[in-house]
N, C-alpha and C positions, 0 to 999 in steps of 0.2 A: 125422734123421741119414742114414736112407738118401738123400736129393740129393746128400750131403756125401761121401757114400762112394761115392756114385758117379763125382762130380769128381776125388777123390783115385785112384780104380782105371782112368779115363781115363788119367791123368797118369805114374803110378809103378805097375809091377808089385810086388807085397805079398800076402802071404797075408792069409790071412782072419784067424789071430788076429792078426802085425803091425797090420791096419787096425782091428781093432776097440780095440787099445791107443790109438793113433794118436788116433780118434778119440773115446776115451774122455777126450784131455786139453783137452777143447774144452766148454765149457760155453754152453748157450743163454740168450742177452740178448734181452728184447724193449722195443722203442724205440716210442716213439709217435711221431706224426708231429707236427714241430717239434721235440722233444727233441733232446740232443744225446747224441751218442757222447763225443764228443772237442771241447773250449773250446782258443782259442790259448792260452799262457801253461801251461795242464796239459802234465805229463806222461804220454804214451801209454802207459799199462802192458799196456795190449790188442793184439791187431789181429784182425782180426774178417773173418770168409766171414759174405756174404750170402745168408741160407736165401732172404730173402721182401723186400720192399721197396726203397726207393729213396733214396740218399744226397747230398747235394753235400759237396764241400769246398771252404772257401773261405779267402782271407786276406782281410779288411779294411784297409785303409791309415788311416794315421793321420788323414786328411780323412773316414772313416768310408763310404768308398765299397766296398761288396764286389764282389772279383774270382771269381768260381765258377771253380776249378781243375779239377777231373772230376765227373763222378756214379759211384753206382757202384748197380747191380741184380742181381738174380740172379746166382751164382756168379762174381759179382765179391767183391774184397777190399775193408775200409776201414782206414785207420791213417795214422798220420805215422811215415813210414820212420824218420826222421832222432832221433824224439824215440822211437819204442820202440828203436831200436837202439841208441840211446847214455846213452838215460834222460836226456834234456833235455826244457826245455819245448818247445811243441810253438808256430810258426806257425800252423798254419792252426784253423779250425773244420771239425768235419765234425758236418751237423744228419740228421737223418732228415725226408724231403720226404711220406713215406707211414710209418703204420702197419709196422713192420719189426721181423726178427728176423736177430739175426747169433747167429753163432760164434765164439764170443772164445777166443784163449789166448794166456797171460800169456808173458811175455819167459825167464822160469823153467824156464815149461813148455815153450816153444818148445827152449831150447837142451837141455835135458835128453831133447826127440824125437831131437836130433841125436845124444845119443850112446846112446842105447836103438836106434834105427834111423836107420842112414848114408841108407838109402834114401828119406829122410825133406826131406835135402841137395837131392835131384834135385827133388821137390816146391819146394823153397823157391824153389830157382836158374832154374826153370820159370817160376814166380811172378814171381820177379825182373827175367826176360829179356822179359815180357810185359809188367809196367810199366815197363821203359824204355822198350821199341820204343812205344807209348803217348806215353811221356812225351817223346818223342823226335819224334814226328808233331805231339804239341800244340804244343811249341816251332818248329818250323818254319811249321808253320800259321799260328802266331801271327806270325812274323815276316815271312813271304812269302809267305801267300793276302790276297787281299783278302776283306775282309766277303762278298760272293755267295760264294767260293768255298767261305772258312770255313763258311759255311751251309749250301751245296751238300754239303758236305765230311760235316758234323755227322748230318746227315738220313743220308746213305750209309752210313755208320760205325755209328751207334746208332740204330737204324729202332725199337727196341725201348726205348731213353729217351726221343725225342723226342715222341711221343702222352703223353707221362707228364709234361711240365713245363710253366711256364707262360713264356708270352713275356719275362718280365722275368728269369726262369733262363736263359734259352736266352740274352738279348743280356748277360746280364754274362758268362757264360761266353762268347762269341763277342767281346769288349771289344766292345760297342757301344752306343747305348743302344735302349731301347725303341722311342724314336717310329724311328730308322732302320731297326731289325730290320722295324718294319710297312711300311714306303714299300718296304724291300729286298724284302718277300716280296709283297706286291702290284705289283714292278716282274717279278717270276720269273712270276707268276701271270697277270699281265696279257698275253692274246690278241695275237698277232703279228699288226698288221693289214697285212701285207704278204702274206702267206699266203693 
């Protein structure tokens, strides 16, 4: 819990008994790796800080092709917005790629922080303003970099998930397929013979 209090006292000034409530409403889940957190079709009754390991999420399409949406690692979040905030089923899958422990607290508990500690608000809306600007770069990337760039882009961004996945994570997340991601990164890699 202290990693977890330590993110949280980065983020939001709080006393020390406020944070130790706070984080008293958080319970530790540990995932093995391939397990899931969250199946499409479930409802999210979670959303989860990541103590220790490494996450994707993903939607599958009905031709059963999966698309990897984000990863998520160390004191990142995982959950489906849309299905813990409104108690719907959930789109995507989110699996655990490593051995992994989150921080789960329930939709309950979450709103009941809000009114025990407003200061709580600032946490969330912090949270919130991070996975748009996020979700906000993916979308653009996805529509106006090309493949090198996206790749270039991925490497720059997450120097700390990319050692940690394997080429077929990294090209469904990038939309592309495997045999391109290797011609792409052996076109990066390969010696300028002009030079």
């Amino acid at each position: 819990m202290e990693q977890f209090k330590e993110f949280v006292k980065k983020r939001i000034n709080v006393s020390e008994e406020e944070l130790d409530d706070i984080i008293s409403r958080y319970h530790v889940r540990k995932i093995k790796k391939k397990d899931y957190f969250l199946r499409a079709g479930e409802i999210c009754h979670y959303e989860a800080y990541v103590v220790s390991g490494l996450f994707k999420s993903f939607y599958v399409t009905a031709d059963g092709i999966e698309h990897i949406l984000q990863f998520a690692i160390e004191d990142w979040w995982v959950g489906d917005i849309a299905s813990f905030n409104y108690q719907e089923p959930a789109l995507q899958n989110i699996q655990a790629l490593e051995d992994s422990v989150v921080l789960t607290l329930s939709k309950t508990d979450k709103d009941k922080l809000y009114e025990d500690h407003p200061i709580y608000e600032k946490l969330s809306r912090i949270m919130a303003q991070r996975a748009q600007i996020a979700s906000q770069h993916r979308i653009i990337s996805s529509i106006g970099f090309t493949a090198q760039e996206r790749y270039l882009d991925f490497i720059k961004r997450y120097p700390k998930i990319y050692p940690r996945i394997s080429n077929m994570q990294l090209a469904s997340y990038l939309g592309v397929t495997q045999e391109f991601l290797s011609r792409l990164k052996r076109q990066i890699l390969k010696p300028n013979r002009n030079s």
